[in-house]
N, CA, C and O atoms as a Tinker XYZ file with bonds, in Angstrom:
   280  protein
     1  N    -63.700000   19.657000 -192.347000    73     2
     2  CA   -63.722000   18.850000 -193.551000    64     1     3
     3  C    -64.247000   19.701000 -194.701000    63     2     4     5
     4  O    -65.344000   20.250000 -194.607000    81     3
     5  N    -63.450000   19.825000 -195.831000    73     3     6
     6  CA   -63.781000   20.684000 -196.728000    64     5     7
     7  C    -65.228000   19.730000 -197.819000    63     6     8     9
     8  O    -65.100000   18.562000 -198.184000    81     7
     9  N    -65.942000   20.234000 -197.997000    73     7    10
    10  CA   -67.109000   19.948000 -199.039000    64     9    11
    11  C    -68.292000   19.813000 -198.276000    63    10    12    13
    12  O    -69.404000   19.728000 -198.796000    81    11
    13  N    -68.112000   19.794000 -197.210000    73    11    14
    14  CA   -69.536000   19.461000 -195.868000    64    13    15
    15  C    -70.683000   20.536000 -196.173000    63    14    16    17
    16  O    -70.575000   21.720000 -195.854000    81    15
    17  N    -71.286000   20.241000 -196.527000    73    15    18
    18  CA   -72.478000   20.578000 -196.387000    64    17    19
    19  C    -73.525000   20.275000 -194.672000    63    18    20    21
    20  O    -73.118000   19.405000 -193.902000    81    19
    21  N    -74.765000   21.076000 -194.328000    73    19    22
    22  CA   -75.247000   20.792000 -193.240000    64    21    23
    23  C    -76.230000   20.549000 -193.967000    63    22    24    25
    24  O    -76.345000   20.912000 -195.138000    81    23
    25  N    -77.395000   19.614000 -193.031000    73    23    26
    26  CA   -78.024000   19.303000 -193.623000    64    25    27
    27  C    -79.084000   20.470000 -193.165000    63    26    28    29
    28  O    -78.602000   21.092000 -192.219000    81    27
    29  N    -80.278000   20.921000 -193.515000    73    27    30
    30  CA   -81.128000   21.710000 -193.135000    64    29    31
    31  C    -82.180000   20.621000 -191.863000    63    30    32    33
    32  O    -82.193000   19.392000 -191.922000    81    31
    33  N    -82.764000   21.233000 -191.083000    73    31    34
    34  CA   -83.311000   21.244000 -189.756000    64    33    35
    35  C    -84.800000   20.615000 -190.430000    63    34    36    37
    36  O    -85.125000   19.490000 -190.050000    81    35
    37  N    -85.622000   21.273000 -191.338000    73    35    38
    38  CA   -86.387000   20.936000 -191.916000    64    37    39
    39  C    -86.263000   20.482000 -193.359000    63    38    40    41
    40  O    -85.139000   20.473000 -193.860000    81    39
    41  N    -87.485000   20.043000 -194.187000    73    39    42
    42  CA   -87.345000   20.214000 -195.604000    64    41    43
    43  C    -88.598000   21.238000 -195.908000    63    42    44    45
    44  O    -89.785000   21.314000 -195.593000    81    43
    45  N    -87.236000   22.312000 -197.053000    73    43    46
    46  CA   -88.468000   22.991000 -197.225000    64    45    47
    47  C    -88.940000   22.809000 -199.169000    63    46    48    49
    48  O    -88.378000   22.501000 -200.220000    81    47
    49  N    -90.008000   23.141000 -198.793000    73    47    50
    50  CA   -90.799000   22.162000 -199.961000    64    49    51
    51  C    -90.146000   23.415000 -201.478000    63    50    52    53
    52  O    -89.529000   23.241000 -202.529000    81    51
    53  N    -90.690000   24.506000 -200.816000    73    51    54
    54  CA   -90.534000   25.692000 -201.841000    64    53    55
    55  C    -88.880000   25.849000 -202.407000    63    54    56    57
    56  O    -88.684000   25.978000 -203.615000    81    55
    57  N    -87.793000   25.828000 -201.486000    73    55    58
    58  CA   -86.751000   25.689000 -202.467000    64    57    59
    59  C    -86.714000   24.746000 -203.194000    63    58    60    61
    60  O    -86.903000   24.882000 -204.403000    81    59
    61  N    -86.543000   23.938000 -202.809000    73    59    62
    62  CA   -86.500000   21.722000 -203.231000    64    61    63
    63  C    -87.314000   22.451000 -204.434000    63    62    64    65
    64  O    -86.684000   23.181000 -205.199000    81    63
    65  N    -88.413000   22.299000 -204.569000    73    63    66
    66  CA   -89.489000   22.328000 -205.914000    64    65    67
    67  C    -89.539000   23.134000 -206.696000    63    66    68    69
    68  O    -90.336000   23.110000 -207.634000    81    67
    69  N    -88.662000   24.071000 -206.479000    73    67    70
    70  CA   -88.733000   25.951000 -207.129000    64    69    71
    71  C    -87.370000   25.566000 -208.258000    63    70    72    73
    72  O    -87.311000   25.953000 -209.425000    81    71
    73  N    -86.392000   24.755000 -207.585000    73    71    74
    74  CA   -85.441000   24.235000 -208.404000    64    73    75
    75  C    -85.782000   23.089000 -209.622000    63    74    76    77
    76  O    -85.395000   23.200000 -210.786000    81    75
    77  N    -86.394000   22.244000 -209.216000    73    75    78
    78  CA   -86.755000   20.967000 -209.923000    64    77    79
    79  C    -88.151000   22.192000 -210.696000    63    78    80    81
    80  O    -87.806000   22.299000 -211.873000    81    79
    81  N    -88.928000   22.708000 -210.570000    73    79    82
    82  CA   -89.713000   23.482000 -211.484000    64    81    83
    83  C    -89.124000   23.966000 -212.684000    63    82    84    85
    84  O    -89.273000   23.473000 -213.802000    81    83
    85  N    -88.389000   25.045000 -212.359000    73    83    86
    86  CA   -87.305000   25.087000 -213.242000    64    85    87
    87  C    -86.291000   24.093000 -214.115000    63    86    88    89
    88  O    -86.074000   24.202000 -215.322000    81    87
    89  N    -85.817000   23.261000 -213.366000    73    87    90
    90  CA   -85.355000   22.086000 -214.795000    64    89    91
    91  C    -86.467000   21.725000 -215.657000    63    90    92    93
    92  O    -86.467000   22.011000 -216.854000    81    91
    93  N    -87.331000   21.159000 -215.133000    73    91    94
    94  CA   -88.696000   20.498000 -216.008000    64    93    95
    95  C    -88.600000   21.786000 -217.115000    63    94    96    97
    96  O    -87.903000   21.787000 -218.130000    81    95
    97  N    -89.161000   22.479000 -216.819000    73    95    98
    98  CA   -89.686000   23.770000 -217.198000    64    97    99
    99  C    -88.981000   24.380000 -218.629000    63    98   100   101
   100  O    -89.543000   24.890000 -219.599000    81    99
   101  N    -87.029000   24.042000 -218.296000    73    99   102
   102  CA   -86.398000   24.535000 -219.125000    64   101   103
   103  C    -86.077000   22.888000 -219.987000    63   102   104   105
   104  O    -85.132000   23.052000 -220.758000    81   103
   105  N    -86.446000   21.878000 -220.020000    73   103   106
   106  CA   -86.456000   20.732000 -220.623000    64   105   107
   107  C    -87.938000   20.296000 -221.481000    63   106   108   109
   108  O    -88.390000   19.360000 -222.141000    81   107
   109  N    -88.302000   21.543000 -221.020000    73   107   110
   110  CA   -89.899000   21.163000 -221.792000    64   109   111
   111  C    -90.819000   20.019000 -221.314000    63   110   112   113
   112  O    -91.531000   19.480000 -222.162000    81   111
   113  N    -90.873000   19.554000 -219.890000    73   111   114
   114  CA   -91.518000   18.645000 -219.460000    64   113   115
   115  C    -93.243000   18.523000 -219.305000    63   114   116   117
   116  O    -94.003000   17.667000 -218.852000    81   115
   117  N    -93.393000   19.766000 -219.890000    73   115   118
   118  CA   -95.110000   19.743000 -219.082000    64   117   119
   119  C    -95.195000   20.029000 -220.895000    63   118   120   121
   120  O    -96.184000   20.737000 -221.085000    81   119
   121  N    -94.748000   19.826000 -221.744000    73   119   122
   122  CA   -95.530000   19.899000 -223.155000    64   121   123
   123  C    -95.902000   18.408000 -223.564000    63   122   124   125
   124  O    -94.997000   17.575000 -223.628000    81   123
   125  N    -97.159000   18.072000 -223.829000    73   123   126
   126  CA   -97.306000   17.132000 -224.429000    64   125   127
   127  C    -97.489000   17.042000 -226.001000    63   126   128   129
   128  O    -97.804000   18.034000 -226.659000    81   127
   129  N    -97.213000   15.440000 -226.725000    73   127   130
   130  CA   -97.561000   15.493000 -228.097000    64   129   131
   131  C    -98.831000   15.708000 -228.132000    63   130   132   133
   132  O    -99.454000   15.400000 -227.116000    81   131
   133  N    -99.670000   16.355000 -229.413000    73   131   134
   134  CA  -100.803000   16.306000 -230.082000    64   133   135
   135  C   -101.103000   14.679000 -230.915000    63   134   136   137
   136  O   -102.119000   13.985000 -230.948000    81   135
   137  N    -99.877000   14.501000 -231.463000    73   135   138
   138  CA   -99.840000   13.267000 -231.990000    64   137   139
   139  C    -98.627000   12.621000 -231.304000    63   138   140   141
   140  O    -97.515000   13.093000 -231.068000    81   139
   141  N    -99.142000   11.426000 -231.052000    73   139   142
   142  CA   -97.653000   10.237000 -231.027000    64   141   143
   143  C    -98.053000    8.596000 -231.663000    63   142   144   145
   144  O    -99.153000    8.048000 -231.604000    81   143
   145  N    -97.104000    8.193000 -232.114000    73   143   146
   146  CA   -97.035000    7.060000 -232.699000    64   145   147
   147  C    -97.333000    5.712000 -231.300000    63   146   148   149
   148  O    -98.003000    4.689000 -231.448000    81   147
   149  N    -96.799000    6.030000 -230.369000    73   147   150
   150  CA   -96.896000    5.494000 -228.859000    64   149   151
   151  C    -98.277000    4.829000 -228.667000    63   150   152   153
   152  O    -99.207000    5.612000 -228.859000    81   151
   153  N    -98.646000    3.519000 -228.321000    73   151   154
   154  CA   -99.566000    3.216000 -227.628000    64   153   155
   155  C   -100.009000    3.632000 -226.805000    63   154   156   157
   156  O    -99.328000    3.522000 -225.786000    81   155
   157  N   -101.535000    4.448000 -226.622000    73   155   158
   158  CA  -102.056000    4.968000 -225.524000    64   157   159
   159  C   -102.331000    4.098000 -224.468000    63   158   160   161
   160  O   -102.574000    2.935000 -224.790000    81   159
   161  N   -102.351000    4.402000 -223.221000    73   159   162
   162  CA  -102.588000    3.412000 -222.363000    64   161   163
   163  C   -103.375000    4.223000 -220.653000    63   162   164   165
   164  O   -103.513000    5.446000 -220.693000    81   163
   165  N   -103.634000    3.790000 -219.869000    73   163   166
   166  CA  -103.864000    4.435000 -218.605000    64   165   167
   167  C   -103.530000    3.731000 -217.455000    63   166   168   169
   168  O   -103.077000    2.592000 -217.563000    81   167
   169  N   -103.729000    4.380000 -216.100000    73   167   170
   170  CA  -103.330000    3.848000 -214.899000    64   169   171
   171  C   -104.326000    3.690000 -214.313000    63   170   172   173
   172  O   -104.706000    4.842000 -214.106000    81   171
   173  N   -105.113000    2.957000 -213.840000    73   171   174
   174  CA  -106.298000    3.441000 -212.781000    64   173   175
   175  C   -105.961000    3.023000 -211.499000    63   174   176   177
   176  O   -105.264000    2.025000 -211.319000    81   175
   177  N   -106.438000    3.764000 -210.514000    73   175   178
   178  CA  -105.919000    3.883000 -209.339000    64   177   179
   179  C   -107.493000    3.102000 -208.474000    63   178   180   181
   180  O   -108.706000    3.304000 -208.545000    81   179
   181  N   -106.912000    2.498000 -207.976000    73   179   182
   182  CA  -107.842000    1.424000 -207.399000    64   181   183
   183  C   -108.559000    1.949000 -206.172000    63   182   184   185
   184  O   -107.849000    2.760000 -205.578000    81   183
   185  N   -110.275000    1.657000 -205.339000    73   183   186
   186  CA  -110.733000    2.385000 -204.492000    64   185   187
   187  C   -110.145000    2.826000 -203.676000    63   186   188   189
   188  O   -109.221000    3.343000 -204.305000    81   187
   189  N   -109.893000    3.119000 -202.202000    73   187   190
   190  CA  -109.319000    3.032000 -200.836000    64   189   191
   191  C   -109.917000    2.127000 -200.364000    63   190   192   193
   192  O   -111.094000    1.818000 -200.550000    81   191
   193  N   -108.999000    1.551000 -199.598000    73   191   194
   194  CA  -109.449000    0.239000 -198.647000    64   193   195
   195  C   -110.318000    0.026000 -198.184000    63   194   196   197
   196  O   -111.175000    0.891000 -198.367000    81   195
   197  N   -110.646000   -0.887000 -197.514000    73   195   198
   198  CA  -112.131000   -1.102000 -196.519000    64   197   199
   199  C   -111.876000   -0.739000 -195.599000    63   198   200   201
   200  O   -112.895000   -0.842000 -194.916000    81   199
   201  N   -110.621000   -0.063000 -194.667000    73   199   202
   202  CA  -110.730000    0.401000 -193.467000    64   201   203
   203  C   -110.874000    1.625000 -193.449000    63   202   204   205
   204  O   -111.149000    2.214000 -192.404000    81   203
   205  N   -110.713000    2.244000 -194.612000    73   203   206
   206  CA  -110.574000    4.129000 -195.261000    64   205   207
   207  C   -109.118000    4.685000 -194.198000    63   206   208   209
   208  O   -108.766000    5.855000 -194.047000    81   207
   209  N   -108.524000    3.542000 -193.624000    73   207   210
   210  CA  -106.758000    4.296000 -192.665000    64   209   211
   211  C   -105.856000    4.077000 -194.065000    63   210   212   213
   212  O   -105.713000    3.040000 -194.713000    81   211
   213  N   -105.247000    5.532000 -194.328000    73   211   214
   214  CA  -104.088000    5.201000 -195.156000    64   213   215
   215  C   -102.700000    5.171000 -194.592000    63   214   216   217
   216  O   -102.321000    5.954000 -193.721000    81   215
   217  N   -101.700000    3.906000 -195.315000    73   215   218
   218  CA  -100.641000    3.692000 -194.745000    64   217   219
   219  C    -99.535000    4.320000 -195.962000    63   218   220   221
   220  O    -99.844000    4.986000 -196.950000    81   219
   221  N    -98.282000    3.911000 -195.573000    73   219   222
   222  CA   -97.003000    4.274000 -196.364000    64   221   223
   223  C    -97.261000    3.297000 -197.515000    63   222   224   225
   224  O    -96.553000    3.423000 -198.514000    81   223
   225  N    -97.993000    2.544000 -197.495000    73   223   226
   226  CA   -97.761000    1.582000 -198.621000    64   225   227
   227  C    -99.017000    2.018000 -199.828000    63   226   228   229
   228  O    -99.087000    1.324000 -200.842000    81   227
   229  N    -99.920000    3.124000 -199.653000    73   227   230
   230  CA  -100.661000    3.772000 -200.602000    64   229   231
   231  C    -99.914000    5.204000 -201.060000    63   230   232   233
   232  O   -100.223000    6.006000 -201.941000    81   231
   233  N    -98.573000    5.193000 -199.900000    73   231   234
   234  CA   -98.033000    6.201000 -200.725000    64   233   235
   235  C    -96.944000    5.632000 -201.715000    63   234   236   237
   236  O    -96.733000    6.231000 -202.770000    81   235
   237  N    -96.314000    4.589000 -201.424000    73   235   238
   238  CA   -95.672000    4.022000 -202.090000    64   237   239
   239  C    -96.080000    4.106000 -203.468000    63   238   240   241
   240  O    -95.616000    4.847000 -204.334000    81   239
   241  N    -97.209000    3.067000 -203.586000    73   239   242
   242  CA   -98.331000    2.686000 -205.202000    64   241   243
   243  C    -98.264000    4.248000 -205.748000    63   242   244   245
   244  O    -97.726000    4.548000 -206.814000    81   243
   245  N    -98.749000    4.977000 -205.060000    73   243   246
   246  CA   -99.180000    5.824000 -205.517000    64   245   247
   247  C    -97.995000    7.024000 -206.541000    63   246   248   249
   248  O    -98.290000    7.724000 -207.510000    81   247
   249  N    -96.306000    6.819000 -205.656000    73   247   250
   250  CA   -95.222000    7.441000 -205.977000    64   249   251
   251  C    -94.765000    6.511000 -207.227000    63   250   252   253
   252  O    -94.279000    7.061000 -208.215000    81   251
   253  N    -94.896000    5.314000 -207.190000    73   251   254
   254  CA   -94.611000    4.490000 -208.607000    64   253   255
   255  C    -95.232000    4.517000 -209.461000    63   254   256   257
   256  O    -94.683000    4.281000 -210.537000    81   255
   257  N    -96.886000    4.855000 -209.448000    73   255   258
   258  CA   -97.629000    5.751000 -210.062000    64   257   259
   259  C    -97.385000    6.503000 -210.989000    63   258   260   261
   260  O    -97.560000    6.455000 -212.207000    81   259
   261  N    -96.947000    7.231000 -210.278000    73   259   262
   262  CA   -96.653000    8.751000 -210.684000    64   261   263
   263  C    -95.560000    8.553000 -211.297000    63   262   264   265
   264  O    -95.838000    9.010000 -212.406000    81   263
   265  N    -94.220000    8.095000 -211.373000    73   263   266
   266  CA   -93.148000    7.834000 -211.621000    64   265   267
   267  C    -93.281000    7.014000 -213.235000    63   266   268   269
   268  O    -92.908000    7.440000 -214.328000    81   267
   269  N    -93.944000    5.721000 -212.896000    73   267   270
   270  CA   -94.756000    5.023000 -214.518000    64   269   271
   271  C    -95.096000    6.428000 -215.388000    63   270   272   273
   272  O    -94.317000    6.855000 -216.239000    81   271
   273  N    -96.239000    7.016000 -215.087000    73   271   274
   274  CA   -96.675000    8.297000 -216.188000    64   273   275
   275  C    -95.589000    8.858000 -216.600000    63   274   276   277
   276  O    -95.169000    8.768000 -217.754000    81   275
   277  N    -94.928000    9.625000 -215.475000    73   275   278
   278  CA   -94.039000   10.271000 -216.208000    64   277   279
   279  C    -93.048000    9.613000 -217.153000    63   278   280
   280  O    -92.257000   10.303000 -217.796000    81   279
């Protein structure tokens, strides 16, 4: 089948991120304004649980998180 790609055995972090570094990078993503007209605002990230076990669902919060800022 022509266009097949395989998938790789692992994921490796360093290509994956070495690429996406580079877009950001050449889009100007890590410059922030000095000034913006924008309402400032923040996220606060709430204690860890009372059991201190973390599940998929603090990685979840935490990836929508991250996703909101940006």
């Amino acid at each position: 089948m022509q266009g097949k790609t395989e998938l790789a055995a692992r994921y490796d972090h360093r290509e994956v991120e070495s690429r996406w570094y580079d877009f950001w990078e050449q889009k100007n993503a890590f410059h922030a304004q000095d000034v913006s007209e924008k309402e400032p605002f923040c996220i606060v990230i709430p204690p860890p649980n009372v059991t201190g076990s973390l599940h998929m669902g603090h990685a979840l919060t935490v990836t929508i998180e991250d996703i909101m800022i940006r």
